[in-house]
N, C-alpha and C positions, 0 to 999 in steps of 0.2 A: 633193233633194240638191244640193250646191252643189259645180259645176263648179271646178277653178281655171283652167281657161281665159277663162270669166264674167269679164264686168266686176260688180264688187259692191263695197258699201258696208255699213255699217249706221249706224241711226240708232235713236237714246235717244228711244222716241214717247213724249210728253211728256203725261199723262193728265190731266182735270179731276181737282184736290183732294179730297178730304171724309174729313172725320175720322170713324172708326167702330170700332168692338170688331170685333177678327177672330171670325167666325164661326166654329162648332165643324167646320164642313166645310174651313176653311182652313186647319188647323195641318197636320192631313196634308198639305197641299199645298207648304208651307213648309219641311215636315221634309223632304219629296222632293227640293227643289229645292236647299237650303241646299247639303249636300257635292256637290252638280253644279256647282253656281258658275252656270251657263249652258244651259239644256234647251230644245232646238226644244218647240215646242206638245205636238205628237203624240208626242212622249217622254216626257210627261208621265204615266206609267204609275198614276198612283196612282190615278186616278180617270178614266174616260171622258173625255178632253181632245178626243174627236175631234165630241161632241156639240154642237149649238151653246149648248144650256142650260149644260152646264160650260164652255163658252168663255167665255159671261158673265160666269159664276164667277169667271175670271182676270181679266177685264176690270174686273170689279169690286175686287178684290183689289190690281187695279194701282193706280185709283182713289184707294184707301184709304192708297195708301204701299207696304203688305206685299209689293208683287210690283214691276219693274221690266220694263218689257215694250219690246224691240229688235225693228227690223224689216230684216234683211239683203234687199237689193236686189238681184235676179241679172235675164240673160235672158229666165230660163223665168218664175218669179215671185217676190215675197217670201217670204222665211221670218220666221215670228215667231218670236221662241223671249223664254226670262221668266229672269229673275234674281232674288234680294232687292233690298226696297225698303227704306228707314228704317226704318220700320216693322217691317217682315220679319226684319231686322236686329236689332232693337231683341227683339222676341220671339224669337228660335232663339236668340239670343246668340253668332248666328255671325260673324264677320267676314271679310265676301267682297269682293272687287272691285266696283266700283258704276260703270266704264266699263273699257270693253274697248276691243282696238285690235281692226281686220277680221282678222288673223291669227288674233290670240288665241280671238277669238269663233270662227271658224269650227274652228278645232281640239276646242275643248270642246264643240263642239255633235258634231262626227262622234263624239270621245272617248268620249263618252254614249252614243249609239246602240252602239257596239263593247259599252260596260259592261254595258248593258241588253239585247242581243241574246245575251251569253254569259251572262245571268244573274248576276253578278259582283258580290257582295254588300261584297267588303272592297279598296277606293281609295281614293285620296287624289289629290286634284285641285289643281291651284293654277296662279297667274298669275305672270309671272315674266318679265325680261327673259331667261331661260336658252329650251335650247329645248325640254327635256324637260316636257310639260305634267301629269304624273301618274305614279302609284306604282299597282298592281294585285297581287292575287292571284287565280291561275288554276294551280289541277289543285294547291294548298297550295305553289305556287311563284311567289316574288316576281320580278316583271318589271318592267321602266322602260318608262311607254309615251310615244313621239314620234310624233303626230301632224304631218307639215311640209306644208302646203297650198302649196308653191312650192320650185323648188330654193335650194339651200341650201349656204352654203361654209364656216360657223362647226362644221365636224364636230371639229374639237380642240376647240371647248368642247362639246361633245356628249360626248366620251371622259371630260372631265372631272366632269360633272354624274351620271354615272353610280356611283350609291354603293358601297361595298361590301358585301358578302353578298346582291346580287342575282341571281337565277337568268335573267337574261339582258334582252334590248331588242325589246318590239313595237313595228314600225313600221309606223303605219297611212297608207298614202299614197291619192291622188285615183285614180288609174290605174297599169298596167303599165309606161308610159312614162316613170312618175318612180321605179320600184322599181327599177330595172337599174341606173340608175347609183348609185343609191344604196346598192345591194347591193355593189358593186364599191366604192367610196369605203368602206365601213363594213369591209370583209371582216379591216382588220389588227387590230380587237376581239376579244380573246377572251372572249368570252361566247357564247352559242348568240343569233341575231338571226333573228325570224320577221319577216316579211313579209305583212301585208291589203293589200287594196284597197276602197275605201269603196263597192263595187257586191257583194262577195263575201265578209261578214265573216266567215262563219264557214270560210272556206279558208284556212290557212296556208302559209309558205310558205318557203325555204331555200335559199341559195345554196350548191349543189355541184359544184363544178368548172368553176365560171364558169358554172353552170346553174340558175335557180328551178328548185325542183321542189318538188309539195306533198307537206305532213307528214301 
């Protein structure tokens, strides 16, 4: 998991070429990754991504074009995580972002994990100078989810970027330390606002009476 107190970066590792017909084991892999925009390695759910034979796989695939493979630089260690590539691109007929800025990436990668941890089959993901990075359904009710990896003062366009007919705002933050004040700045939103922390996904959480308390 990536700290926001970490010093970090990431970098576009830049793969040897070879032109090749995507394997029948690589469309799933493509289809997984396309509406994620951005998936750490081990989120890679579709298939064994934790093995080193299917590591290959990806490495191979990056190779090939089909996959774009980032390496985020923290303390503890690198994270990989895999995007579309030209290629990738070119077959899903998806059209996804092909550089990321460290903010962005690190929001889609937690995003992901939250998607994939609650099982979360209908999202919409996207890149965007706003700060809301996604649209979800959970329990057949639509929520805006903000992931903010740092504090953050642009909360009127946050008010804004918020659509109509949504059933409320997940916010997924680094820790408890960035949820307080955050919870306090948000509180004059009428909409119902739950509260994660990226160590505790599946606990929610609610500002009552100037108090988190779980739902």
């Amino acid at each position: 998991m990536i700290k926001n107190i970490e010093k970090t970066k990431i970098n576009n590792i830049e793969m040897p070429f070879y032109l090749a017909p995507l394997p029948e084991w690589g469309k799933p892999i493509l289809d997984f990754i396309a509406p994620r925009i951005l998936v750490e390695v081990n989120d890679i759910t579709c298939f064994p991504s934790r093995s080193r034979h299917n590591r290959k796989r990806l490495v191979q695939l990056a190779q090939n074009g089909f996959l774009k493979r980032f390496e985020l630089t923290t303390a503890e260690k690198p994270v990989i995580a895999y995007s579309l590539g030209d290629q990738g691109i070119r077959e899903t007929k998806i059209i996804v972002p092909t550089l990321f800025s460290l903010d962005k990436a690190q929001e889609l990668i937690i995003a992901n994990k939250f998607i994939l941890f609650h099982n979360i089959t209908e999202f919409r993901l996207w890149v965007s100078r706003g700060l809301l990075i996604g649209e979800i359904t959970l329990e057949s009710k639509r929520f805006s989810l903000w992931c903010p990896r740092k504090p953050e003062t642009r909360l009127k366009s946050l008010r804004k970027e918020i659509p109509l007919g949504i059933n409320g705002l997940i916010v997924l933050a680094p820790n408890l330390k960035h949820v307080y004040p955050l919870a306090t700045q948000l509180s004059d939103i009428r909409l119902p606002i739950y509260f994660v922390v990226d160590s505790a996904l599946k606990r929610f959480m609610r500002l009552e009476d100037g108090i988190l308390v779980p739902v």
